[in-house]
GUZA-418240 format. One record per residue: y, z, x of N, C-alpha, C in turn; residue in three letters; residue number from 1. Coordinates in nm, 4 decimals, always signed. Layout:
N
<pt><n_north>Y</n_north><n_up>Z</n_up><n_east>X</n_east><ca_north>Y</ca_north><ca_up>Z</ca_up><ca_east>X</ca_east><c_north>Y</c_north><c_up>Z</c_up><c_east>X</c_east><resn>ala</resn><resi>NUM</resi></pt>
...
***
This chain:
89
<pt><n_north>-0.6789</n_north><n_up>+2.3158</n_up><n_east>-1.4371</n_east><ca_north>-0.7372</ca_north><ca_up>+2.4252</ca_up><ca_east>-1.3630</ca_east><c_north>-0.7433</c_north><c_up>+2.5503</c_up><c_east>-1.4507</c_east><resn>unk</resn><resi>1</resi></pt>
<pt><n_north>-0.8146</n_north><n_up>+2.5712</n_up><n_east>-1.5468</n_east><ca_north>-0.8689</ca_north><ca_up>+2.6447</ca_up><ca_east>-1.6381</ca_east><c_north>-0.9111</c_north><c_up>+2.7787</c_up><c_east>-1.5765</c_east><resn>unk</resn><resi>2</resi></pt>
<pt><n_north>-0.9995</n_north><n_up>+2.7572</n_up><n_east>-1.5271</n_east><ca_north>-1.1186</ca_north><ca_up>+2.8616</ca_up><ca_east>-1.4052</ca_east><c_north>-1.0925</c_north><c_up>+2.8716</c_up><c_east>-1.2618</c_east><resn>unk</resn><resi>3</resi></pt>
<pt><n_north>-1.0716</n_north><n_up>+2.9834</n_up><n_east>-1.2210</n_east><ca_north>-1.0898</ca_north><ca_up>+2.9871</ca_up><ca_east>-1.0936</ca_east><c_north>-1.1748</c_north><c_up>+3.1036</c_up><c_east>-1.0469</c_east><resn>unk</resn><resi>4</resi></pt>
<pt><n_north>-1.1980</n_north><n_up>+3.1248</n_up><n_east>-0.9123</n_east><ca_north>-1.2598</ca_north><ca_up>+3.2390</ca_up><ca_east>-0.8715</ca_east><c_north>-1.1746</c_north><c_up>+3.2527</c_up><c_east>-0.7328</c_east><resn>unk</resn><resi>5</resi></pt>
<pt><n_north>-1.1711</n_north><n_up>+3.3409</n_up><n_east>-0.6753</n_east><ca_north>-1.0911</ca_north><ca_up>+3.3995</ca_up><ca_east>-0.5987</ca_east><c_north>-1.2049</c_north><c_up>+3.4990</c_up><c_east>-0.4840</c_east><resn>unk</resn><resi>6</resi></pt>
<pt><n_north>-1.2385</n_north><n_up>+3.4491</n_up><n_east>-0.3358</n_east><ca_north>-1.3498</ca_north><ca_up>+3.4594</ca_up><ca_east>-0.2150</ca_east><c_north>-1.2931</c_north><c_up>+3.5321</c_up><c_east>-0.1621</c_east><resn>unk</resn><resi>7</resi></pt>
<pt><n_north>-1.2371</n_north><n_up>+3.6617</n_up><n_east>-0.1784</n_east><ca_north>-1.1442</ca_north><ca_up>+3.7104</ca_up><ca_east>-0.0519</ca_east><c_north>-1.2374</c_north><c_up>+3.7446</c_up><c_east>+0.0570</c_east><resn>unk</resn><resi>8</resi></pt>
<pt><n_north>-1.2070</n_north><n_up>+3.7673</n_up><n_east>+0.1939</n_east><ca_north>-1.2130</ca_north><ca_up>+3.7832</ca_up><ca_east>+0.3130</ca_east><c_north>-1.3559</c_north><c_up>+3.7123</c_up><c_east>+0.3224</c_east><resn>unk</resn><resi>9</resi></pt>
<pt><n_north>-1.4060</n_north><n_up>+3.5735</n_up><n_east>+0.2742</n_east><ca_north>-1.4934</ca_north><ca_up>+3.4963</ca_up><ca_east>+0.3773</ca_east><c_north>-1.4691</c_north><c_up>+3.4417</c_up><c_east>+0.5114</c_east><resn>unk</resn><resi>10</resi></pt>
<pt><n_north>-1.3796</n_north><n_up>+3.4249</n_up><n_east>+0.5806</n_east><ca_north>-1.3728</ca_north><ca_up>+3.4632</ca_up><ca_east>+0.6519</ca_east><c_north>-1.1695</c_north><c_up>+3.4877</c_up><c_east>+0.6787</c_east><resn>unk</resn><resi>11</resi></pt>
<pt><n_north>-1.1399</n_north><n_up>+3.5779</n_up><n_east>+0.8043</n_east><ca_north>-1.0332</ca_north><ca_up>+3.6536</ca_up><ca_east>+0.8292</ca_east><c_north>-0.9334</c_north><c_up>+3.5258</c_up><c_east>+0.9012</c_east><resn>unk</resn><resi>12</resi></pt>
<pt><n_north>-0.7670</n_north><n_up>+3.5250</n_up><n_east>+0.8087</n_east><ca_north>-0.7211</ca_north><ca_up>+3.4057</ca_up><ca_east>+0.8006</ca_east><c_north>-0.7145</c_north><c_up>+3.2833</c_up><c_east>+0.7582</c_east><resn>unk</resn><resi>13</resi></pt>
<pt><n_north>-0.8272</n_north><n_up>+3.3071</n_up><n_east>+0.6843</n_east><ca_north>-0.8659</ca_north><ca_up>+3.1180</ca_up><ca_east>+0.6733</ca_east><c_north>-0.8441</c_north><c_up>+3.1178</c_up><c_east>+0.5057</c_east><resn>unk</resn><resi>14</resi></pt>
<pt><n_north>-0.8584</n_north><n_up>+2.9967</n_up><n_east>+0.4226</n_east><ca_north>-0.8279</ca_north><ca_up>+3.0180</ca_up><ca_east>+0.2966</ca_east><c_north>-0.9663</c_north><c_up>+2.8887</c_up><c_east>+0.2295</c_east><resn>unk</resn><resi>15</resi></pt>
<pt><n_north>-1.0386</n_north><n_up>+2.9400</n_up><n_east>+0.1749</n_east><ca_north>-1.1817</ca_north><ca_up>+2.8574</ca_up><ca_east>+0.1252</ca_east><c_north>-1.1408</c_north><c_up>+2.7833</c_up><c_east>-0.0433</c_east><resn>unk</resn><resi>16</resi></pt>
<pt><n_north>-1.0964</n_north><n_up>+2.7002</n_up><n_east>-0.0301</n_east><ca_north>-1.0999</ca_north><ca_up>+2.6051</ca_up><ca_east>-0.1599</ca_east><c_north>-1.2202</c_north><c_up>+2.5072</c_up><c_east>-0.1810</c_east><resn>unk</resn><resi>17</resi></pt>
<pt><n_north>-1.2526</n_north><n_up>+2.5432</n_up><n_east>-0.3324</n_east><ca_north>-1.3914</ca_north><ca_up>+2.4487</ca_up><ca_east>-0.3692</ca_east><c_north>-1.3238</c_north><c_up>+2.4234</c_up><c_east>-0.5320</c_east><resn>unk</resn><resi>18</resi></pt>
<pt><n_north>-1.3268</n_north><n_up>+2.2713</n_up><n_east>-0.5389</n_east><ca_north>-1.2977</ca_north><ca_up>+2.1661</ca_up><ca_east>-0.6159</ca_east><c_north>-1.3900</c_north><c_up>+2.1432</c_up><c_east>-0.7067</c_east><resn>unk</resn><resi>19</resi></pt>
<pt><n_north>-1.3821</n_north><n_up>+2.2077</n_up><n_east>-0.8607</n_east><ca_north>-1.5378</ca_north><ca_up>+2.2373</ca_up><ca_east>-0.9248</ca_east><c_north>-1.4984</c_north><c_up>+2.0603</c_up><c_east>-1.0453</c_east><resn>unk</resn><resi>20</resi></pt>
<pt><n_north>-1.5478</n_north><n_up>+1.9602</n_up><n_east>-0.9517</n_east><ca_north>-1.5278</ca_north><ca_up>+1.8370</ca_up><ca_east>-1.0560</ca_east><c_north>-1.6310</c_north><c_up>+1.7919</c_up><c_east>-1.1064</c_east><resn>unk</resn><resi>21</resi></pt>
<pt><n_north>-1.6445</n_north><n_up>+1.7745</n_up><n_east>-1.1640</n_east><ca_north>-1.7800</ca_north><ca_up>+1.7567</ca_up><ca_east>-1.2631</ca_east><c_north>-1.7319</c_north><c_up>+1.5990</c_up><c_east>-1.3621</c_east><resn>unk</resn><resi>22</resi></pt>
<pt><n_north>-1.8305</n_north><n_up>+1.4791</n_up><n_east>-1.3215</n_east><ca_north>-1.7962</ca_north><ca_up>+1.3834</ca_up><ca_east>-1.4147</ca_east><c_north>-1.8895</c_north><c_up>+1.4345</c_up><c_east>-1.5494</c_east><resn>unk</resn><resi>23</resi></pt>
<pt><n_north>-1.8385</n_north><n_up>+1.3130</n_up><n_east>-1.6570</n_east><ca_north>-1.8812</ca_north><ca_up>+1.4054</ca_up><ca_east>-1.7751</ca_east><c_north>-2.0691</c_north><c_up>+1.3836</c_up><c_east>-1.8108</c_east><resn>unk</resn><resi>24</resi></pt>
<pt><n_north>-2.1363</n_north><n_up>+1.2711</n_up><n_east>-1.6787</n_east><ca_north>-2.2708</ca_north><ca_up>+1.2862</ca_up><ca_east>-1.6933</ca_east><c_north>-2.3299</c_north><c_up>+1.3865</c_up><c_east>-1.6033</c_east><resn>unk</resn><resi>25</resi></pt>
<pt><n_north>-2.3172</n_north><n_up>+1.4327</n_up><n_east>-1.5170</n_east><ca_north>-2.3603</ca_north><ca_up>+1.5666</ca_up><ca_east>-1.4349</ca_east><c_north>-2.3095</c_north><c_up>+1.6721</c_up><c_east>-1.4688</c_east><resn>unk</resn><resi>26</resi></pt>
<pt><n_north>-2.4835</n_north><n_up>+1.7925</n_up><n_east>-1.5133</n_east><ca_north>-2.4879</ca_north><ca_up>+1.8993</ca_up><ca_east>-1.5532</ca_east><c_north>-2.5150</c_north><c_up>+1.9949</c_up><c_east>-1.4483</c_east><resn>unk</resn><resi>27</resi></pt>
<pt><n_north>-2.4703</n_north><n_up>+1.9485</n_up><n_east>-1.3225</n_east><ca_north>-2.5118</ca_north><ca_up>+2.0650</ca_up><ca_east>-1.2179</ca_east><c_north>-2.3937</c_north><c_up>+2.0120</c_up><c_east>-1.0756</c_east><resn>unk</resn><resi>28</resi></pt>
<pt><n_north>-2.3850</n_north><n_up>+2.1711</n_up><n_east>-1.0064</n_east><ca_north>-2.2459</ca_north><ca_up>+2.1741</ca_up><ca_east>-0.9327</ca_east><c_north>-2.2575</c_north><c_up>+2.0902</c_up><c_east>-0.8057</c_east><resn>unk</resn><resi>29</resi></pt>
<pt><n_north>-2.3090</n_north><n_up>+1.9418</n_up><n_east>-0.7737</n_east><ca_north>-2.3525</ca_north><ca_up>+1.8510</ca_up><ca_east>-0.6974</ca_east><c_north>-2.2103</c_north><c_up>+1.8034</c_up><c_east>-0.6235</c_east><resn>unk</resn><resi>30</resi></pt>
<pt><n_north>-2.1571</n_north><n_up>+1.8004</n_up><n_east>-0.7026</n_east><ca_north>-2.0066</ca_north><ca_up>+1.6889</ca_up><ca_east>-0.7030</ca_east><c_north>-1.8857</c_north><c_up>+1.7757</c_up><c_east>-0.6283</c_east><resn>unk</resn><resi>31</resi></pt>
<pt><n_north>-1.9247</n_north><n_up>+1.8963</n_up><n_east>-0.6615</n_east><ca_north>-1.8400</ca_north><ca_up>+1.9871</ca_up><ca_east>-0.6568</ca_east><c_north>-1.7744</c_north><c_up>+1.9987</c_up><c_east>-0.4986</c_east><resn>unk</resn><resi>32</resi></pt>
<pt><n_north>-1.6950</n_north><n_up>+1.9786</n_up><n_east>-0.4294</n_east><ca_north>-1.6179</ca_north><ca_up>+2.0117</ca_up><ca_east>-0.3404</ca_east><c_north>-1.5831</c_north><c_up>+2.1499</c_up><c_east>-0.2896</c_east><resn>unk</resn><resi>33</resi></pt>
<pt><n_north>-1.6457</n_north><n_up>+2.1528</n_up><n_east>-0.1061</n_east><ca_north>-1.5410</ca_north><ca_up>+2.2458</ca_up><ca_east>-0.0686</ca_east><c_north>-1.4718</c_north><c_up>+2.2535</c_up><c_east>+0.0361</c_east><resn>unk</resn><resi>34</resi></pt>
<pt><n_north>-1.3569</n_north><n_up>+2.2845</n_up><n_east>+0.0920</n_east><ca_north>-1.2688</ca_north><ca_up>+2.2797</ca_up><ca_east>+0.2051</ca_east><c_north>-1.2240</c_north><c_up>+2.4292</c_up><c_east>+0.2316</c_east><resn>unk</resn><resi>35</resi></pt>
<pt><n_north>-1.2468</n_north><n_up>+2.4265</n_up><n_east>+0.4183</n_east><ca_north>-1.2019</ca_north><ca_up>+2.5450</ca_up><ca_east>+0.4563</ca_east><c_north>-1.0922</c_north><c_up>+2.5108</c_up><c_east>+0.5318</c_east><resn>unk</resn><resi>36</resi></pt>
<pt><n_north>-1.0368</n_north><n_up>+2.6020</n_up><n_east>+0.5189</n_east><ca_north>-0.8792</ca_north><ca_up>+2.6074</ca_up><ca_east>+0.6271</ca_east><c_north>-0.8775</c_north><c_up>+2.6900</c_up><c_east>+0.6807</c_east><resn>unk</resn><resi>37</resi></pt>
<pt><n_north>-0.8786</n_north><n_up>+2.7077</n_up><n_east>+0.8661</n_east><ca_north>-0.8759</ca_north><ca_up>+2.8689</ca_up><ca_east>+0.9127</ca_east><c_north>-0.7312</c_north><c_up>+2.7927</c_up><c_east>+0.9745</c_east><resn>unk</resn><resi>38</resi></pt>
<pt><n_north>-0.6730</n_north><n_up>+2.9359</n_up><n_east>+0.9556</n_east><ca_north>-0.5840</ca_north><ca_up>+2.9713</ca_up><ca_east>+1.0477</ca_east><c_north>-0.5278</c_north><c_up>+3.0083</c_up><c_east>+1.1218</c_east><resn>unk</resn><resi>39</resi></pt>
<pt><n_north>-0.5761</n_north><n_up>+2.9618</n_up><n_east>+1.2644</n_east><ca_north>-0.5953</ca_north><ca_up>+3.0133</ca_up><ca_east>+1.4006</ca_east><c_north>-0.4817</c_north><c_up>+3.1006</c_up><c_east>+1.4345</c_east><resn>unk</resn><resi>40</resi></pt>
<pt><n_north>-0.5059</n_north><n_up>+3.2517</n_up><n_east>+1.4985</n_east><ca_north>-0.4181</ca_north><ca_up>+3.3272</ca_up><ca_east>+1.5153</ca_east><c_north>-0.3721</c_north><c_up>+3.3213</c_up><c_east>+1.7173</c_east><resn>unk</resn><resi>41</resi></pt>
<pt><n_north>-0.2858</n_north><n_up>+3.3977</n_up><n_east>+1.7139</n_east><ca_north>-0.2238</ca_north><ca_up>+3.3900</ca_up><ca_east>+1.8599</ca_east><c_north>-0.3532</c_north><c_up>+3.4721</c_up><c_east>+1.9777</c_east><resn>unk</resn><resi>42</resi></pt>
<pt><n_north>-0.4266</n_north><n_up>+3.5392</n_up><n_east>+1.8837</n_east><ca_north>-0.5544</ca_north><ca_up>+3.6409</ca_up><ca_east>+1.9785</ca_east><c_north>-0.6397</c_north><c_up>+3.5592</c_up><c_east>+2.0293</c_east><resn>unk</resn><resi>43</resi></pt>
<pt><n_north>-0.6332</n_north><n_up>+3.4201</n_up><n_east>+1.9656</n_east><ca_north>-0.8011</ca_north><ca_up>+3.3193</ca_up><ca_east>+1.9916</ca_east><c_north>-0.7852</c_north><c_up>+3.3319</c_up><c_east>+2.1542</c_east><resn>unk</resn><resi>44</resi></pt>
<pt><n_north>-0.7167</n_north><n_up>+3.2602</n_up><n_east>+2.2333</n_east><ca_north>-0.7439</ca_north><ca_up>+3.2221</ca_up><ca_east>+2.3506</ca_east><c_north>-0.7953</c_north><c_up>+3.3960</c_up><c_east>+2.4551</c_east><resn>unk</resn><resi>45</resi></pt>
<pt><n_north>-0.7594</n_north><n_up>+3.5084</n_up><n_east>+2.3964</n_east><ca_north>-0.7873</ca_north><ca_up>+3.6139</ca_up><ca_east>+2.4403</ca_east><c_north>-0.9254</c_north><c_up>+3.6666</c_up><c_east>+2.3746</c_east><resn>unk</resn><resi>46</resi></pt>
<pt><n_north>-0.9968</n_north><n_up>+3.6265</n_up><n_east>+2.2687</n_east><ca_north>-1.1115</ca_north><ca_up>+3.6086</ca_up><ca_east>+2.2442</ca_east><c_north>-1.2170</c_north><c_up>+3.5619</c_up><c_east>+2.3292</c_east><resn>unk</resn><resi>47</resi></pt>
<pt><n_north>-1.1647</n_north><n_up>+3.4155</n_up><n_east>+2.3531</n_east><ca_north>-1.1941</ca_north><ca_up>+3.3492</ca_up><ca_east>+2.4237</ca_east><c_north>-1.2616</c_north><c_up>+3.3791</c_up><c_east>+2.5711</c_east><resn>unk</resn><resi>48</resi></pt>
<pt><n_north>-1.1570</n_north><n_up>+3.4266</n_up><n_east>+2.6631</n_east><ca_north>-1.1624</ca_north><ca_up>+3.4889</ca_up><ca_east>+2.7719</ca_east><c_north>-1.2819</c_north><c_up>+3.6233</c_up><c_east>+2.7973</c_east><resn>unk</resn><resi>49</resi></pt>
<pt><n_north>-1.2598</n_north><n_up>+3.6945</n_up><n_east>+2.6952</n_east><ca_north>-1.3273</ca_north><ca_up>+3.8231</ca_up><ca_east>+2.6698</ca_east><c_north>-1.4942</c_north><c_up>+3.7611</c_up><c_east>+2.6771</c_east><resn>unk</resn><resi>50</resi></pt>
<pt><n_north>-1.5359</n_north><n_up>+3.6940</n_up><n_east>+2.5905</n_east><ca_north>-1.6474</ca_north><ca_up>+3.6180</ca_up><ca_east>+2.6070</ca_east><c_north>-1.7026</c_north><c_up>+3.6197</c_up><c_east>+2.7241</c_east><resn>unk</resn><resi>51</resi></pt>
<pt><n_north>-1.5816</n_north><n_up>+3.4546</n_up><n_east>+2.7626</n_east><ca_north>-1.6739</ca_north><ca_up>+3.4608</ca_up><ca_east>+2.9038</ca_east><c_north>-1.7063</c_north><c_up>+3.5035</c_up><c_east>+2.9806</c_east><resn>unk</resn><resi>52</resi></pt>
<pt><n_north>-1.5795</n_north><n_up>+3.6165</n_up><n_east>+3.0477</n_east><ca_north>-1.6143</ca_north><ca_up>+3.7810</ca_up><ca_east>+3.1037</ca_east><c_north>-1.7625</c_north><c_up>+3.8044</c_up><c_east>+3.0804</c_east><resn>unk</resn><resi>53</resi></pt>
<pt><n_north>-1.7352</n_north><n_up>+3.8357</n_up><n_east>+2.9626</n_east><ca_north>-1.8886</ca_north><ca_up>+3.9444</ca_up><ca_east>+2.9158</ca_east><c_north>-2.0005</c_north><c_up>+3.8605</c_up><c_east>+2.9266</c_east><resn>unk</resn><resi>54</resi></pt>
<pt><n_north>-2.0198</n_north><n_up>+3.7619</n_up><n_east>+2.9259</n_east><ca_north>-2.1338</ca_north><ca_up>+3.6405</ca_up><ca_east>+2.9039</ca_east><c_north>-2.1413</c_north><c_up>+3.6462</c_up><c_east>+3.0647</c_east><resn>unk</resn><resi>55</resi></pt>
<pt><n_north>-2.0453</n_north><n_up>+3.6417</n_up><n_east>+3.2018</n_east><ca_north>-2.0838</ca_north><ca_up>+3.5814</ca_up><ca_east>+3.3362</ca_east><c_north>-2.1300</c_north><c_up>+3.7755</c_up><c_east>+3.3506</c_east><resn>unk</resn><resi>56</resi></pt>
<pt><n_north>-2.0440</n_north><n_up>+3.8735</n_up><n_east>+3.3286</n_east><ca_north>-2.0694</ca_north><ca_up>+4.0055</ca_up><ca_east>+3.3759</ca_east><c_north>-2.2294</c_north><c_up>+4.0220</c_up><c_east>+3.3196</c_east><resn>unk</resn><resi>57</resi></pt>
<pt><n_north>-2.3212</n_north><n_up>+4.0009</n_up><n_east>+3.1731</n_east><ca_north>-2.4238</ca_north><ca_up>+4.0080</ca_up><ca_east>+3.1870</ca_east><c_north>-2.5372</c_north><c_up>+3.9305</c_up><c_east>+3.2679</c_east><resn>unk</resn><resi>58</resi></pt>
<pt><n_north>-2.4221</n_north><n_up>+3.8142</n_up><n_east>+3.3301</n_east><ca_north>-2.5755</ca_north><ca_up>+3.7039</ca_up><ca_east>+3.3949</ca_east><c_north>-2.5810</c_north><c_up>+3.7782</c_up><c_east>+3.4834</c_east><resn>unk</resn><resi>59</resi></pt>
<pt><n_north>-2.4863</n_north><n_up>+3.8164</n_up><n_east>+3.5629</n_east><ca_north>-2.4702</ca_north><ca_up>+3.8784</ca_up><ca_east>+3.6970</ca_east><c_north>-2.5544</c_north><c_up>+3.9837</c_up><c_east>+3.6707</c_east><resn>unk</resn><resi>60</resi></pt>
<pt><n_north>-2.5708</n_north><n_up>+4.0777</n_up><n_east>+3.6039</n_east><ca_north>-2.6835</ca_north><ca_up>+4.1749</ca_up><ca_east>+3.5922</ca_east><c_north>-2.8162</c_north><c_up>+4.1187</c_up><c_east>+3.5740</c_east><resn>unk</resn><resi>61</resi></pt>
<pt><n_north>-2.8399</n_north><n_up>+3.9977</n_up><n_east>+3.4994</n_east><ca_north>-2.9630</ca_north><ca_up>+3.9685</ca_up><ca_east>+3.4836</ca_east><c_north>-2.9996</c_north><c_up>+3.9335</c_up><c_east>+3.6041</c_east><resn>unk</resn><resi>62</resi></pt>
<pt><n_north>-2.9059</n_north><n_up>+3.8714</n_up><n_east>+3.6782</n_east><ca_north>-2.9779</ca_north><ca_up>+3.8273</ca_up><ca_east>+3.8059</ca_east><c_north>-2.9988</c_north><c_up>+3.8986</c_up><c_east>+3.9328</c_east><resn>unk</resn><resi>63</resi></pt>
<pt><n_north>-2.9500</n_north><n_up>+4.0137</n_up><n_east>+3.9225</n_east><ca_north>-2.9453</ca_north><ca_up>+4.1245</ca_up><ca_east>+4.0275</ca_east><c_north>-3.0951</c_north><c_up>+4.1615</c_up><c_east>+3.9540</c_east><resn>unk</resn><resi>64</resi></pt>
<pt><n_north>-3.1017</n_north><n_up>+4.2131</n_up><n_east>+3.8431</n_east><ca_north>-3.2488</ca_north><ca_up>+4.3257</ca_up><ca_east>+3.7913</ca_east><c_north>-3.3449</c_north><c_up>+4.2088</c_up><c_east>+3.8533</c_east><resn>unk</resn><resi>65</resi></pt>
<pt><n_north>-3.3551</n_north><n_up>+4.0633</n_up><n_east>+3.8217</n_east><ca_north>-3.4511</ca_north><ca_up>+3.9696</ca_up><ca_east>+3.8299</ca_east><c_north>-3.4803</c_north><c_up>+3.9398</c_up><c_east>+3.9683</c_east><resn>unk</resn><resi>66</resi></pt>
<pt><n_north>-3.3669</n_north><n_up>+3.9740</n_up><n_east>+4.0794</n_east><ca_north>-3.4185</ca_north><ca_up>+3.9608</ca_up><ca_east>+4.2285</ca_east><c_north>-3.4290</c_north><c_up>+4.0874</c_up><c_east>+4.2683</c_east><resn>unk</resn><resi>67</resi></pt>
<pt><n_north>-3.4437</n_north><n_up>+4.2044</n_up><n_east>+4.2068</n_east><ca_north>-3.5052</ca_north><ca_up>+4.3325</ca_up><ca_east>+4.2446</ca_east><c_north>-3.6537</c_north><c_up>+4.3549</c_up><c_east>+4.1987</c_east><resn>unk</resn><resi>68</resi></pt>
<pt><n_north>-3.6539</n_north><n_up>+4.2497</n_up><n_east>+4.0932</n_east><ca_north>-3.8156</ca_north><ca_up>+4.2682</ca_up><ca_east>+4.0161</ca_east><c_north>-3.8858</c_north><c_up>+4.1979</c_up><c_east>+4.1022</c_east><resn>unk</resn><resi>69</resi></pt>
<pt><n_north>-3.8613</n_north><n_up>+4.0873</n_up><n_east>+4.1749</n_east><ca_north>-3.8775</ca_north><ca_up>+3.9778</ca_up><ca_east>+4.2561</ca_east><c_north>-3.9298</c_north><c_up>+4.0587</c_up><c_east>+4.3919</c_east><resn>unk</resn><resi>70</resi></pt>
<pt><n_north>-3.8170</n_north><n_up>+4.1514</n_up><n_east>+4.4190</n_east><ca_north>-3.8386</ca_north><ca_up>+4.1847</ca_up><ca_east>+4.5737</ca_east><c_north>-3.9552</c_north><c_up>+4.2915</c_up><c_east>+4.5333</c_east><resn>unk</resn><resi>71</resi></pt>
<pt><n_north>-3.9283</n_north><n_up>+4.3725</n_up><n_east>+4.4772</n_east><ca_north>-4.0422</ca_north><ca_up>+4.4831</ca_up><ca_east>+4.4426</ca_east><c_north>-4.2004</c_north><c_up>+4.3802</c_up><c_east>+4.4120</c_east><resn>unk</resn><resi>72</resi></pt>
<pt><n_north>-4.1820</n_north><n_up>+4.2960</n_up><n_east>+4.3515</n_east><ca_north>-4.3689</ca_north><ca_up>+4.2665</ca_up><ca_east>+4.3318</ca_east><c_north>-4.3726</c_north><c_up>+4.1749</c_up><c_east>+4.4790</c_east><resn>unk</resn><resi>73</resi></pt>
<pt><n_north>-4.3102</n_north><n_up>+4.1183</n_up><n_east>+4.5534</n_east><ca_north>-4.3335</ca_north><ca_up>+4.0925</ca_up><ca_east>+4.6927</ca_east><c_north>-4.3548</c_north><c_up>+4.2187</c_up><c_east>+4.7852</c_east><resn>unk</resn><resi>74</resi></pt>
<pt><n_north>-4.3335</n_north><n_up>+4.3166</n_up><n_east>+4.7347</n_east><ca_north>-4.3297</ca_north><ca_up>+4.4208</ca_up><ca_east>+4.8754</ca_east><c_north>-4.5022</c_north><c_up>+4.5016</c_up><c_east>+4.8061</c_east><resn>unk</resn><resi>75</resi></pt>
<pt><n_north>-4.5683</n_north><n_up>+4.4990</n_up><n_east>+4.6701</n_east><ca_north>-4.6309</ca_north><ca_up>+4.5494</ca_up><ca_east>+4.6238</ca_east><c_north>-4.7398</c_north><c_up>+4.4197</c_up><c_east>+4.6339</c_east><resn>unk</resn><resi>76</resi></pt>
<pt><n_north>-4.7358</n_north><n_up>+4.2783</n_up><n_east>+4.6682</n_east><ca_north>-4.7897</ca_north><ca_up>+4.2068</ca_up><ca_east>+4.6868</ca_east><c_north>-4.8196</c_north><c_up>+4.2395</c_up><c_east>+4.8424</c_east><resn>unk</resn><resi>77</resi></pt>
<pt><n_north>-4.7169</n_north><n_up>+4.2520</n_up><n_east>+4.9615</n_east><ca_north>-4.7885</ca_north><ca_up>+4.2776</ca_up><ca_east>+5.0867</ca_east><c_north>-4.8509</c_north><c_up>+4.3575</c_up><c_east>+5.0685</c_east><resn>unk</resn><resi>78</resi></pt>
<pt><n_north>-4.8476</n_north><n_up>+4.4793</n_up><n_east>+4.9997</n_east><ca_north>-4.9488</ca_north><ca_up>+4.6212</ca_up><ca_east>+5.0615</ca_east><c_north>-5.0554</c_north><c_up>+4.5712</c_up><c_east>+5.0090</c_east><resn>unk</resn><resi>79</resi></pt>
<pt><n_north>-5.0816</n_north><n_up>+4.4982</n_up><n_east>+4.9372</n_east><ca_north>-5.2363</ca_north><ca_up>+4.4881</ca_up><ca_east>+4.8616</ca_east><c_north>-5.3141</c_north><c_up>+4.3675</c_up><c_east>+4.9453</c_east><resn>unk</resn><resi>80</resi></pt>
<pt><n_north>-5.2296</n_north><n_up>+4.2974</n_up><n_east>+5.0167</n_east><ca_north>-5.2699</ca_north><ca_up>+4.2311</ca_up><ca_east>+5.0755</ca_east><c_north>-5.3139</c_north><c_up>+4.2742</c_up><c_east>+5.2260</c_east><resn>unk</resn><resi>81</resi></pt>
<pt><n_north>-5.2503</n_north><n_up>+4.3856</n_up><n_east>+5.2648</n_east><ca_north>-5.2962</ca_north><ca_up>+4.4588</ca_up><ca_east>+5.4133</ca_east><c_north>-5.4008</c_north><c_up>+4.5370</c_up><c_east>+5.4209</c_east><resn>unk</resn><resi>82</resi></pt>
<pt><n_north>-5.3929</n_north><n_up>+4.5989</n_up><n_east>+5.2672</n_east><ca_north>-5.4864</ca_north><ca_up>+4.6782</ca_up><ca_east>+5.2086</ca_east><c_north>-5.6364</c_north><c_up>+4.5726</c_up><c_east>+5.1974</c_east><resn>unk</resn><resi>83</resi></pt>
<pt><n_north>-5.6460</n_north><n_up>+4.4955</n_up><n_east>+5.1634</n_east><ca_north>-5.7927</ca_north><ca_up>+4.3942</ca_up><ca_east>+5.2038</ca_east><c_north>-5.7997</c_north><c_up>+4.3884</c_up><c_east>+5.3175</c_east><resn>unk</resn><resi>84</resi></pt>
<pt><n_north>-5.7323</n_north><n_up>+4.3467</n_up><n_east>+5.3793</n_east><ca_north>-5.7634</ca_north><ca_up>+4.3085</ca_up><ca_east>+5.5186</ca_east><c_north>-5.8176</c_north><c_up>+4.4162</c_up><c_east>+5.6158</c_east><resn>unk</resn><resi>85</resi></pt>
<pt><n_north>-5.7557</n_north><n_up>+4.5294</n_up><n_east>+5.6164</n_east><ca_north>-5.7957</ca_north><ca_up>+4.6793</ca_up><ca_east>+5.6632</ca_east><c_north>-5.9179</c_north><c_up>+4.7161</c_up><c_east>+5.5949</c_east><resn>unk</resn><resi>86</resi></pt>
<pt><n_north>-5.9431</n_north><n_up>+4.6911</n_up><n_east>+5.4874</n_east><ca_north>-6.0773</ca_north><ca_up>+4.7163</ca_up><ca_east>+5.4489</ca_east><c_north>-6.2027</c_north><c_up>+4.5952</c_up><c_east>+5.5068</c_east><resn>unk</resn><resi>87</resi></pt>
<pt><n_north>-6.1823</n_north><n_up>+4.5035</n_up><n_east>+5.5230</n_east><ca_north>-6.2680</ca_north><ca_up>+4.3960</ca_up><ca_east>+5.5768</ca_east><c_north>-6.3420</c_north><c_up>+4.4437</c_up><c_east>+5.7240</c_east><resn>unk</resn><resi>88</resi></pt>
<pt><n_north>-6.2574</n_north><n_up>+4.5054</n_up><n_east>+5.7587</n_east><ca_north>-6.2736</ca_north><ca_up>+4.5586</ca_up><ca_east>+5.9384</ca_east><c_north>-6.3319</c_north><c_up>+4.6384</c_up><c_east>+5.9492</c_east><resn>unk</resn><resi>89</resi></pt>
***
């Protein structure tokens, strides 16, 4: 192990080893090996949680704006529709 290079913070905890083996007929880094190791900290499962919170708290908004957009072009759909009819007469 002649050479090394040294990846700091690809990613936070984890430790990235790449195995530069080269037989002696390949002139290009094909062969070459790499292994990651994370090392899961005590915060994951509170990560976790936080997510799904935030992921159900935005559906819940999407789906409130999407049955207000809903009710509004139904209530803008009757008037246009009373609105012909009153004109027909």
């Amino acid at each position: 192990t002649l050479y090394y290079t040294s990846f700091s913070g690809v990613i936070p905890n984890s430790q990235l080893i790449i195995v530069p083996y080269q037989p002696p007929s390949v002139f290009d880094p094909s062969t070459w090996s790499l292994e990651l190791f994370i090392h899961p900290g005590d915060w994951i499962p509170w990560v976790l949680l936080v997510l799904i919170i935030s992921t159900i708290v935005m559906a819940i908004i999407v789906v409130i704006l999407n049955w207000m957009e809903k009710r509004e072009d139904e209530l803008e759909r009757k008037k246009a529709s009373h609105m012909i009819h009153f004109g027909a007469l």
